[in-house]
N, C-alpha and C positions, 0 to 999 in steps of 0.2 A: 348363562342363567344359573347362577349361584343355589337359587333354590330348589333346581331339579338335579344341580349335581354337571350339567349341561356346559360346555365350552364351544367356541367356534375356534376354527382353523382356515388363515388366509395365507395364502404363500401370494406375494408378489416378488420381483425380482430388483434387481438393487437399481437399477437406473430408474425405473419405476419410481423407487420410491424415494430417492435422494438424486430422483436428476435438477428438480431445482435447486437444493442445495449447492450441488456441485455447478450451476451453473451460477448462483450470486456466489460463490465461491471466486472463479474465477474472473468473474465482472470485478469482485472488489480487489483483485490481486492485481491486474490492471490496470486499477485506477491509482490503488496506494503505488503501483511501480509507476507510473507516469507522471504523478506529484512527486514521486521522491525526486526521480531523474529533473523534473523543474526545476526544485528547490537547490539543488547540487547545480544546477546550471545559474542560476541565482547567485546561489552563494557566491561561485566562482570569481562574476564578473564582480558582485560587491566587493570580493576579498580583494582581485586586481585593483579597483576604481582605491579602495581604503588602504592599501600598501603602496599605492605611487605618489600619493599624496605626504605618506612619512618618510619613502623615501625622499621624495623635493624636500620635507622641511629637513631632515639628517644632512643635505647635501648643500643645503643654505650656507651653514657658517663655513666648509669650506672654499667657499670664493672669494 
């Protein structure tokens, strides 16, 4: 209360008061590592399926 001069004081503790945080914290760490690891699995099979195909055409002329 600014006009009496008057302040409060709360102590709460840290999990208290950033345990949601810390728990979409690591829901979202989770999730982006679970997409990444897809996408890297993705990639993979795309990069195999799109370098066998240049390989066949590289190995066309010579036969």
């Amino acid at each position: 209360m600014p006009d009496y001069g008057w302040g409060i004081i709360a102590e709460i503790d840290v999990e208290e008061g950033f345990g949601a945080l810390y728990q979409l914290r690591d829901y979202l760490m989770f999730v982006f590592g679970a997409v990444a690891v897809g996408v890297i699995i993705i990639a993979f099979f795309l990069g195999e399926k799109i370098s066998a195909r240049i390989q066949h055409i590289t190995e066309l002329p010579k036969k």
